[in-house]
C-alpha positions as CSV (number, residue, x, y, z in Angstrom):
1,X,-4.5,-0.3,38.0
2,X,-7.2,-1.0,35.2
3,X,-7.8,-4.2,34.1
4,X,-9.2,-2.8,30.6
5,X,-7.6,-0.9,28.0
6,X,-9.1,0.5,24.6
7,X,-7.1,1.1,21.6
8,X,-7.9,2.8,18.6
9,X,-6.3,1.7,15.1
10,X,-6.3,3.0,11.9
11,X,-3.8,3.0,8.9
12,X,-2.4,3.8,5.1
13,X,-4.4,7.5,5.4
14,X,-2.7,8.2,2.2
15,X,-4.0,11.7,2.6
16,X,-3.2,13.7,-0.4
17,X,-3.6,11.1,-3.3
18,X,-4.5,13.0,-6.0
19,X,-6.2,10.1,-7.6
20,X,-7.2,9.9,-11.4
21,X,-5.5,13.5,-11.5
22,X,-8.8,14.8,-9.5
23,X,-8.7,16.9,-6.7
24,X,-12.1,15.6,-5.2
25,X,-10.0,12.7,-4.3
26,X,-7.5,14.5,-1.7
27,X,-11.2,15.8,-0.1
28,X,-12.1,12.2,-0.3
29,X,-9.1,10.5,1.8
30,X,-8.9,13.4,4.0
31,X,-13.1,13.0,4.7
32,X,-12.0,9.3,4.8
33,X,-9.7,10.1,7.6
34,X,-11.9,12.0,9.1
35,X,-14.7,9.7,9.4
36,X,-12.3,7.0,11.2
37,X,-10.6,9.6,13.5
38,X,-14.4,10.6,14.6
39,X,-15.6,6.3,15.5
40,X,-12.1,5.9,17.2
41,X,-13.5,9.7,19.5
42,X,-16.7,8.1,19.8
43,X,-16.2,5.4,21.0
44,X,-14.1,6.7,24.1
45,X,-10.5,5.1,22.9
46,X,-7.4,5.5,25.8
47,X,-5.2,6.2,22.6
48,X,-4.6,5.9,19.3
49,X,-2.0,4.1,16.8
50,X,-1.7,4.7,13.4
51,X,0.4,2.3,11.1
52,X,2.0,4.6,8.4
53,X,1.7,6.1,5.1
54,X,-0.1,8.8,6.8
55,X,0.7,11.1,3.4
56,X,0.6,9.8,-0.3
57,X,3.8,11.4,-0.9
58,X,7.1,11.6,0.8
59,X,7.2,15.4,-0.2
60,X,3.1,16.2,0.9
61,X,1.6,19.4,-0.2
62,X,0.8,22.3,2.1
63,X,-3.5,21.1,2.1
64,X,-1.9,17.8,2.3
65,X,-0.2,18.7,5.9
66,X,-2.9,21.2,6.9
67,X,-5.8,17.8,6.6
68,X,-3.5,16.0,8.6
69,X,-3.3,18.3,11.1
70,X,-7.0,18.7,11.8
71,X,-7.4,15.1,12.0
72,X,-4.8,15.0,14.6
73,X,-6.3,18.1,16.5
74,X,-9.5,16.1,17.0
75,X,-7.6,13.8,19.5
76,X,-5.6,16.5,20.9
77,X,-8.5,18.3,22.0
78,X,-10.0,15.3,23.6
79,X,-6.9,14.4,25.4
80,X,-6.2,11.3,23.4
81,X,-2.9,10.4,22.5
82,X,-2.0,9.2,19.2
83,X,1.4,7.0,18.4
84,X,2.5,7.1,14.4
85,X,5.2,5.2,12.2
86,X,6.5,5.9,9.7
87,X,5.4,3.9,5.9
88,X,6.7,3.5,3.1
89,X,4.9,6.3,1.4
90,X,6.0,8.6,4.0
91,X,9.5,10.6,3.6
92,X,12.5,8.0,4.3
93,X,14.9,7.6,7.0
94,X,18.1,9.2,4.9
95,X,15.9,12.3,3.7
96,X,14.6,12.9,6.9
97,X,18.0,13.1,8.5
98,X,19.5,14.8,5.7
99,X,17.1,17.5,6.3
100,X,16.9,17.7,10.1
101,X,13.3,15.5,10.2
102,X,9.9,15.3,8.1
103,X,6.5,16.5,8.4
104,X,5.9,14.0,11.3
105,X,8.5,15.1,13.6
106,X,6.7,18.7,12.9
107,X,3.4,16.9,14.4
108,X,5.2,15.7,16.8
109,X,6.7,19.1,18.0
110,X,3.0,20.4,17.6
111,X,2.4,17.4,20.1
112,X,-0.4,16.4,17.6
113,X,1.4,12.5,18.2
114,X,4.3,10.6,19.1
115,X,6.5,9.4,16.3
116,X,8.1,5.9,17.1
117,X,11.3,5.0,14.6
118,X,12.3,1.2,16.0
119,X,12.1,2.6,19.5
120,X,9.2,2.5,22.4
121,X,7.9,5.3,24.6
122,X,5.7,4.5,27.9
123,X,2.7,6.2,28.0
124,X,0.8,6.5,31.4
125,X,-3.5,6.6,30.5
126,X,-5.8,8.5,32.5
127,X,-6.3,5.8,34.9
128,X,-2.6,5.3,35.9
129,X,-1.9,2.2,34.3
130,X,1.4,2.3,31.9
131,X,1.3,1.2,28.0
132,X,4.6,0.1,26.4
133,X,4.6,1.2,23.3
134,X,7.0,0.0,19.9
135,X,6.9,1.2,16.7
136,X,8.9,0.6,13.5
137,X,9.1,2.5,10.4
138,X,8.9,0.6,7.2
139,X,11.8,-1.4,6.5
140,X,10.8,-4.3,3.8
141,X,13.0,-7.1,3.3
142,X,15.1,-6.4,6.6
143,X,12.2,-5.5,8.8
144,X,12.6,-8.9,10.4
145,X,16.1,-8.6,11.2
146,X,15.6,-5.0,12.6
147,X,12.5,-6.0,14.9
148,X,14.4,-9.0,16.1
149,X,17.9,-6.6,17.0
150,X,15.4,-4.2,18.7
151,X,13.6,-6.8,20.7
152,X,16.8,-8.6,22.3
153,X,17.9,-5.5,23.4
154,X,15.5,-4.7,25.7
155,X,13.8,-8.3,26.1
156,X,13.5,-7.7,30.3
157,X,10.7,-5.4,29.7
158,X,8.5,-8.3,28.8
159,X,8.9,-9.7,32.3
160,X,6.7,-7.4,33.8
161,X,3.3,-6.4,34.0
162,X,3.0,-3.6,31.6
163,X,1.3,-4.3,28.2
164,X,3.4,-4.7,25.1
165,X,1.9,-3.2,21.6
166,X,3.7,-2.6,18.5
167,X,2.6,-1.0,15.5
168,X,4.6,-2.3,12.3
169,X,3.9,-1.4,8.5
170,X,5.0,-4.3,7.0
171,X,3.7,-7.4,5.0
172,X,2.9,-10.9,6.1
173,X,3.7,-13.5,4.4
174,X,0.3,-14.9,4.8
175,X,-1.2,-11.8,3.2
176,X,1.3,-11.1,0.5
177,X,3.7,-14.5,-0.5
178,X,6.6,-12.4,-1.3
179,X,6.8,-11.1,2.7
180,X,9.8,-11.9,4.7
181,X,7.8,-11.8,8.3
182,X,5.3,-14.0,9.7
183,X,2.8,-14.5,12.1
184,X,4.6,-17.2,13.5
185,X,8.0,-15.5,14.2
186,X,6.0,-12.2,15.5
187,X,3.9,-13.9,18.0
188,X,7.3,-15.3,19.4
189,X,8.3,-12.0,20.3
190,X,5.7,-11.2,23.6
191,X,3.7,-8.6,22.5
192,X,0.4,-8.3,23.8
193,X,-0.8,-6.8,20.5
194,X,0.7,-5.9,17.2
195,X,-0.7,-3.3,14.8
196,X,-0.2,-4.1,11.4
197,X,-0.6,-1.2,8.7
198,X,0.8,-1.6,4.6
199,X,-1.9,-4.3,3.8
200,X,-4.6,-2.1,2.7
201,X,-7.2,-4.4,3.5
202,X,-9.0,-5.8,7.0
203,X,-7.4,-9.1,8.6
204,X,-7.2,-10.3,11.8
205,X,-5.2,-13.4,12.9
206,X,-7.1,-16.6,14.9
207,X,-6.0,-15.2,18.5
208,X,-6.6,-11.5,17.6
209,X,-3.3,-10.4,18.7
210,X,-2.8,-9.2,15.4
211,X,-4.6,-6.9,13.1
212,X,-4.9,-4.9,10.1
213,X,-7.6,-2.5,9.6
214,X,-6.7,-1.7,6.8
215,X,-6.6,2.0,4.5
216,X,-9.2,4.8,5.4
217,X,-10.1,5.2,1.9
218,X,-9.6,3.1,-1.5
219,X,-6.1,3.4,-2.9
220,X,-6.5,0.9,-5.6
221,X,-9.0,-0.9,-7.7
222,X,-7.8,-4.1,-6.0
223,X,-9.7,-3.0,-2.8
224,X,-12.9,-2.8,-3.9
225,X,-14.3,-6.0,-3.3
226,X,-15.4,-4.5,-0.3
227,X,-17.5,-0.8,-0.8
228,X,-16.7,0.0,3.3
229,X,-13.9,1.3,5.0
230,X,-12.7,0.3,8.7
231,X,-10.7,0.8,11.5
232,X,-10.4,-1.1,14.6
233,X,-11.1,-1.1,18.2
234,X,-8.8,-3.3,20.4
235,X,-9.8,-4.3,23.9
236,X,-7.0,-5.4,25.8
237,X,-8.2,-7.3,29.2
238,X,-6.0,-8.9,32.0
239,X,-6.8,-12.4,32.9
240,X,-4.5,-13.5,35.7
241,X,-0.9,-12.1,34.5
242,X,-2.0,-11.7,30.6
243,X,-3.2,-9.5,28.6
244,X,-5.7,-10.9,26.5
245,X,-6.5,-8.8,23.5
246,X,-9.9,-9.0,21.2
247,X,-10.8,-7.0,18.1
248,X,-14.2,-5.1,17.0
249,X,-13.8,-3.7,13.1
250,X,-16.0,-0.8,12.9
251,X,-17.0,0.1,9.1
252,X,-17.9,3.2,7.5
253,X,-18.7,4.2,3.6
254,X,-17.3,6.1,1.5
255,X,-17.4,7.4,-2.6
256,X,-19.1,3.8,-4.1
257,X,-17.2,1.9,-6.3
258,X,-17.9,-0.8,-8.7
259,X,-15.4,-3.1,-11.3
260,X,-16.8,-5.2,-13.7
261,X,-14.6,-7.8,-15.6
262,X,-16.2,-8.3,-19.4
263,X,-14.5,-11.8,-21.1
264,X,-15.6,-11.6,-24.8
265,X,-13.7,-14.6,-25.8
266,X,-13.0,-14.6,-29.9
267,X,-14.4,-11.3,-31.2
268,X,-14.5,-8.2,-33.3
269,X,-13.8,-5.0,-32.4
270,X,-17.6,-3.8,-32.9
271,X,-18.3,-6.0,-30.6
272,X,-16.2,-5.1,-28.1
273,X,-17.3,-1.6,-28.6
274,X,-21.2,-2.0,-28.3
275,X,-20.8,-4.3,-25.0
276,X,-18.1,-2.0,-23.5
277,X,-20.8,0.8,-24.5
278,X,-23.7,-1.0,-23.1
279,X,-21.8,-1.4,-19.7
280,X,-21.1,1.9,-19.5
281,X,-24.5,3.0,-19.9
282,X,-26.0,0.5,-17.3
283,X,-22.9,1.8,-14.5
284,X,-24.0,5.2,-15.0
285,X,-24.5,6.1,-11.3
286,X,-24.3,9.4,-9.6
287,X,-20.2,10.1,-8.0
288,X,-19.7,6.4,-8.5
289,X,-16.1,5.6,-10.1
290,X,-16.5,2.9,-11.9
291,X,-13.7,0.3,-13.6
292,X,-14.4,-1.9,-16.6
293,X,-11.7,-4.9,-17.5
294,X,-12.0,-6.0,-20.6
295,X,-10.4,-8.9,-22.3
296,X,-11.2,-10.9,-25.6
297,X,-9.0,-11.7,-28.8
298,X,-10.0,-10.1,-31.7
299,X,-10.7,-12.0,-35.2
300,X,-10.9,-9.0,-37.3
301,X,-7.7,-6.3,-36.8
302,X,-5.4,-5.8,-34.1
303,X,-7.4,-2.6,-33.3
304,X,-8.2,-1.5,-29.8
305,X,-10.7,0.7,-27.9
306,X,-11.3,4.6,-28.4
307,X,-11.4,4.2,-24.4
308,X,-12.3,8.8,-24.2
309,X,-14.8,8.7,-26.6
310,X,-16.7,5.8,-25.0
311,X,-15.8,7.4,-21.4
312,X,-17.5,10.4,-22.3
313,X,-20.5,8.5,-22.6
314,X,-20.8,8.2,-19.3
315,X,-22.3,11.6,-17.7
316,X,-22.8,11.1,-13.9
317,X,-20.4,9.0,-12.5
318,X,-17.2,10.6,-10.9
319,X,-15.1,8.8,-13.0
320,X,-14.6,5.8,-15.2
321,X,-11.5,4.1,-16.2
322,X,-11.8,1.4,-19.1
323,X,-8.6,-1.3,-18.9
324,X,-8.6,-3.0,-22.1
325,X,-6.0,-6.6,-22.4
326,X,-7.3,-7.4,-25.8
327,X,-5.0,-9.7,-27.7
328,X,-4.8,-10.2,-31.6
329,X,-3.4,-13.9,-32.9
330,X,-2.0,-14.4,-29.4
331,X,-0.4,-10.7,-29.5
332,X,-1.4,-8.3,-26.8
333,X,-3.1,-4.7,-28.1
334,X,-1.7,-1.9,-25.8
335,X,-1.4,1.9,-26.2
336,X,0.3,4.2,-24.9
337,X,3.5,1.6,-24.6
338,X,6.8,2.9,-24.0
339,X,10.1,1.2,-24.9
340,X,10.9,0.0,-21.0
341,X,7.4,-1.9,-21.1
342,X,8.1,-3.4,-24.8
343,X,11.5,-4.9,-23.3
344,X,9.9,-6.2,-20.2
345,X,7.1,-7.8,-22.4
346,X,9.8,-9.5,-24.3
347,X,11.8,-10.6,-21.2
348,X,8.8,-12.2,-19.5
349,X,6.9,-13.6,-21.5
350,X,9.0,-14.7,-25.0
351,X,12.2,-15.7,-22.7
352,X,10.8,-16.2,-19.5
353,X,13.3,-14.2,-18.2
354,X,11.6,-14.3,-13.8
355,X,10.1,-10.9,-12.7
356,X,13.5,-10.5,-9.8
357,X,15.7,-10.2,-13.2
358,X,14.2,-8.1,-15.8
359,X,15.3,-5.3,-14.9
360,X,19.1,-6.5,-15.1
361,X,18.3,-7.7,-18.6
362,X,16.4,-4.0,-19.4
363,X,19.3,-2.4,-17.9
364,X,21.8,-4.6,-20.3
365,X,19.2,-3.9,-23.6
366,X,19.1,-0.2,-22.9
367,X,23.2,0.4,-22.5
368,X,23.3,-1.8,-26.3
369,X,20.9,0.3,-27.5
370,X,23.0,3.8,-26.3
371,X,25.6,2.1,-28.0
372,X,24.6,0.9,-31.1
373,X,22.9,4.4,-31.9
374,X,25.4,7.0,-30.0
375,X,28.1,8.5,-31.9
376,X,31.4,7.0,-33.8
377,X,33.3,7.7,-31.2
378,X,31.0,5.7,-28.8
379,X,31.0,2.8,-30.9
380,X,34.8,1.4,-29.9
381,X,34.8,-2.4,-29.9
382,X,36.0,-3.1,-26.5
383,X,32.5,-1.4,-24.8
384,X,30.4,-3.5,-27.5
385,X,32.5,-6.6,-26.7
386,X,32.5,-5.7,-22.8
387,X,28.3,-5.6,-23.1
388,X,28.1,-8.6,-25.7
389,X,29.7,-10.8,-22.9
390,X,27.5,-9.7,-20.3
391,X,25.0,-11.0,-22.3
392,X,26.5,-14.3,-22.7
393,X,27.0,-14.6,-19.0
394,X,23.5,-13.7,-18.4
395,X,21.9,-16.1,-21.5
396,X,23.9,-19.3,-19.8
397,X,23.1,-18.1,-15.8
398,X,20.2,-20.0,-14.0
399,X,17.9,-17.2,-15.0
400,X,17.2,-18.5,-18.2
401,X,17.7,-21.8,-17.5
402,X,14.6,-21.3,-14.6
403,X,12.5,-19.5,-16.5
404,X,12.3,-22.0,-19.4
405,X,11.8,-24.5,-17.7
């Protein structure tokens, strides 16, 4: 048997995105995919993992399929396997057995890869030595509980000498503070190496047992503190009776990016509109999609920004995207607001009502509002007094209490 092993990781394709409304963008993530299928061939991989959200949505167009079935092909032709999960962005347990499977149990019928739901599959490399393989869809708040169920049942294969690597798209704790798992609790499990998709940006923990490489292509603006995309290569070795694993991120570049945050403090709206102008002008650059922030509070009117007419400006960039949080006497200036937004506003930030209970109190708001404006016959007095107590239950709950504190 081979003391060396090579695994190829990638994750969050999101092929499909139809960012901005453009279709140059789906050609983007699928070139973006591309690209990181092509470093994985190159650099001679035994297989392949990817860590979910292959497609942007659970319901992917026919170009959307047809991209990811090229990509896929590339391995298939070099004899490289490839093991997928399902993400959060990818079509659900219930739907997929409502309708006899998804789009991924057709690649897998292709034998493009092997899908994994909370399950593992041996697969035997070209040099005889055996890979156990887990994988487990996307399960958020309860993904703990399911990896742990899933583990104890079949805890005597990490007795023997066969590597353990799962691929999970979940959170960390230590990457988002809202996660329910943690790098502690997984490396308590045994497994050699974990593959960690969902976090759309690269980490690696100290040991380099785990590892996100985070998505092939941009998804959101928050990403773009770093202009390259990645993927990994993971070397697994065996020193003694272990499996020791380390971790080379390999980058590649795709369509430039660039944010910039203007602060105009107390201002006019002139003002605004000449800097914002100016910026524009400067960020001009060929295919570029470019983001400008802007905050201030105005001094003169509660206007805001003509954010088209200054876009248009702008006549060689991809695209450009102005987010203007101007605030007038303390007031924020938004367009474009619908009534949900106006009640969370109010929620939040006049009652402190916390973010895990707005919607509750939206919900409430909306059914008084039905009320109040439906018909006579919708306006009987036990349904307003039913709703008028709910909202006394809720206004003298710990909700409010916590959130004014």
């Amino acid at each position: 048997m081979v003391d060396e092993i090579k695994i190829g990781q990638m994750s969050d394709l999101h092929l499909g995105y139809r960012q901005y409304g453009k279709f140059d963008r789906v050609t983007d993530f699928y070139g973006a995919a591309k690209n990181a299928s092509e470093l994985l061939i190159e650099n001679e991989v035994d297989f392949v993992v990817v860590a979910g959200d292959i497609f942007h949505r659970a319901r992917p167009y026919p170009i959307d399929q047809r991209h990811a079935i090229k990509i896929f092909s590339l391995f298939q032709r070099r004899g490289i396997p490839v093991y997928a999960i399902r993400g959060n962005h990818d079509a659900s347990y219930a739907w997929s057995e409502r309708q006899g499977g998804n789009e991924l149990h057709v690649f897998e019928d292709l034998e493009l890869v092997t899908l994994l739901e909370d399950e593992y599959r041996e697969c035997e490399l070209s040099s005889g030595q055996i890979v156990r393989i887990w994988g487990m869809g996307y399960h958020g708040n309860t993904a703990m509980k399911k990896l742990n169920q899933l583990v104890e049942s079949n805890k005597e294969l990490f007795d023997d000498d066969i590597p353990n690597v799962l691929i999970l798209h979940e959170f960390l704790d230590n990457l988002v503070k809202s996660a329910k798992l943690n790098e502690y609790s997984l490396d308590l499990l045994g497994f050699d190496f974990i593959s960690i998709g969902h976090y759309h940006g690269w980490w690696i923990n100290d040991s380099q047992s785990i590892c996100s490489s985070g998505s092939t292509e941009h998804v959101s603006a928050a990403e773009w503190d770093e202009p390259e995309r990645s993927v990994a290569l993971i070397t697994l070795r065996k020193e003694s009776s272990k499996w020791n694993p380390s971790i080379e991120r390999i980058k590649y570049r795709v369509r430039p990016k660039i944010r910039k945050k203007l602060d105009f403090g107390v201002t006019t709206i002139d003002e605004v509109k000449a800097g914002v102008l100016k910026t524009v002008e400067e960020l001009d650059k060929e295919d570029t999609i470019v983001r400008i922030d802007v905050t201030g509070t105005l001094s003169d009117s509660p206007s805001t920004l003509n954010v088209g007419e200054i876009s248009s400006h702008a006549t060689n960039v991809f695209h450009i995207s102005i987010d203007s949080d101007l605030d007038y006497a303390g007031l924020p200036i938004r367009e474009n607001i619908t009534d949900t937004e106006i009640m969370e506003d109010v929620f939040k930030e006049r009652f402190g009502i916390p973010e895990s209970s707005v919607d509750d109190w939206v919900g409430l708001a909306k059914s008084m509002k039905e009320l109040l404006i439906g018909s006579k016959d919708e306006r009987n007095e036990a349904t307003q007094l039913d709703l008028l107590y709910k909202f006394t239950e809720k206004v003298s709950n710990e909700d409010l209490e916590e959130g004014t504190k």
